[in-house]
C-alpha positions in Angstrom: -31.9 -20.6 85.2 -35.4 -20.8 84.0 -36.2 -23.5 81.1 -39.1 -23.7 79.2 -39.3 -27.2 78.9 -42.8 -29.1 78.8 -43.9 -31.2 82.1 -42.7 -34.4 82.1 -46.0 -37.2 81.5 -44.8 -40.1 84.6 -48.2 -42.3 82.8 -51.4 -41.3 80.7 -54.4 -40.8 82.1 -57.9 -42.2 81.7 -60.4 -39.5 81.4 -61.8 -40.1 84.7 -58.5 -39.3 85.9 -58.3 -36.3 83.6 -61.7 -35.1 85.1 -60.3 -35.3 88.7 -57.0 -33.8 87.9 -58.6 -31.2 86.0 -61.6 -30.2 88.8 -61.2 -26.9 89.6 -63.5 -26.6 92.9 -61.0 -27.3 95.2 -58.6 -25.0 93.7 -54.5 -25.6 93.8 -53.9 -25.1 97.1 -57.0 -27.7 97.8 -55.3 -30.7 95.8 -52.0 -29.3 97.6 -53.5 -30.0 101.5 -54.8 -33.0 99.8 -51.8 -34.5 98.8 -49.8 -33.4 101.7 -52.3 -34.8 104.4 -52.0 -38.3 102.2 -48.2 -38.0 101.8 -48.2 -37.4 106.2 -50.7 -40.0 107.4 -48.4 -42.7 105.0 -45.2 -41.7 106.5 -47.1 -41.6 110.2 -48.3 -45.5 109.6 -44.7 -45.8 108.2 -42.8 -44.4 110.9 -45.3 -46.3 113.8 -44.8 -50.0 111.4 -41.3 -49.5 112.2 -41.4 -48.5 115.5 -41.2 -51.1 118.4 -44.1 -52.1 121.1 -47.6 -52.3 121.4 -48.6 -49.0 121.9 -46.9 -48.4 118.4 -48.8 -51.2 117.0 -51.9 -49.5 117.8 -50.8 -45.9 116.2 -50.0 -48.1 112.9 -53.6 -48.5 113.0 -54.8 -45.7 114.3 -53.3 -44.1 111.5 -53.7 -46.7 109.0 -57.8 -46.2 110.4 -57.4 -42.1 110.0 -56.1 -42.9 105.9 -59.1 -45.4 105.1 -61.3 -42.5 106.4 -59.7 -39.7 104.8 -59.2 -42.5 101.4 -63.4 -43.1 101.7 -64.0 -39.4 101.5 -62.1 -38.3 98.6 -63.6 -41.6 96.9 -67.6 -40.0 98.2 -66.5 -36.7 96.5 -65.4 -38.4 93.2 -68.4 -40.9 93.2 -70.9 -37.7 94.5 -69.8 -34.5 93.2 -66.9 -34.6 90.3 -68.8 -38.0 88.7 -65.5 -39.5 87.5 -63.3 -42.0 89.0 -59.1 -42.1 88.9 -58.2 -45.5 88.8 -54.7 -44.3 90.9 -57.4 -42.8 93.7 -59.1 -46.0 93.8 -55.9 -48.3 93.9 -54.5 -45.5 96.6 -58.2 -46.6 98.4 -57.7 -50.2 98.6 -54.1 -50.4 99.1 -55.3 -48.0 102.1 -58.1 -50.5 103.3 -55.7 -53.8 102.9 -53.2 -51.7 104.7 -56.5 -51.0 107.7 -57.1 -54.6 107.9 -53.1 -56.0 108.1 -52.4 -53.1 110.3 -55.7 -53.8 113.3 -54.7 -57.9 112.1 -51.5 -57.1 113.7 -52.6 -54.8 116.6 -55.1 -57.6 117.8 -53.5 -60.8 117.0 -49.9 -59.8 118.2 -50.7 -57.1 120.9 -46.6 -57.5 122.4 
C-alpha cells in the first residue's frame, strides 16, 4: 500500500544543519555507511558497558576511543570541506568525548 504522505519533520533545522544534510559529495549511500558505522560503534560501547570484567572495561573504551575518532573526523570535514556546522553532529561529538573520558575513567580507576 503505497501513501503519498509528506516526511514527517522529528525537529527544524539550522541552516548549518540544512547545509550538512543537504551535501551531496558523499552521496546517499555515503551518509548511509555513515550513520550505520555511528549507530554500530554505540551499540559496541553499549553492549561492552554492560558486559562484566575487565577486559570488557577496556573494549568500552576501545570503542568509546574508535567513536571520538570517527566523531573528530566527520567534525574536520564539516569545519574543512562542507563549511557549516550541525549543532546535532556537534552534541553527537561531545557526548562522544564525555562518553571517551567516563569510559578510560572507568577502565583505569576500576580495572576489576
Amino acid at each position: 500500500m503505497a501513501t503519498n504522505a509528506p516526511p514527517v519533520r522529528l525537529a527544524r533545522l539550522t541552516p548549518g544543519a540544512q547545509a550538512v544534510a543537504a551535501l551531496r559529495a558523499f552521496g546517499r549511500r555515503h551518509r548511509t555507511l555513515i550513520t550505520v558505522s555511528g549507530s554500530c560503534i554505540t551499540a559496541a560501547i553499549l553492549a561492552a558497558l554492560l558486559a562484566p570484567g575487565a577486559d570488557a572495561k577496556l573494549a568500552a573504551a576501545t570503542f568509546a576511543l574508535i567513536g571520538f575518532g570517527f566523531s573528530a573526523w566527520l567534525t574536520y570535514l564539516e569545519i574543512a570541506r562542507i563549511h557549516a556546522i550541525c549543532q546535532w553532529c556537534v552534541s553527537s561529538a561531545v557526548l562522544m568525548a564525555l562518553l571517551l573520558v567516563a569510559t578510560v575513567t572507568r577502565a583505569l580507576r576500576y580495572p576489576t
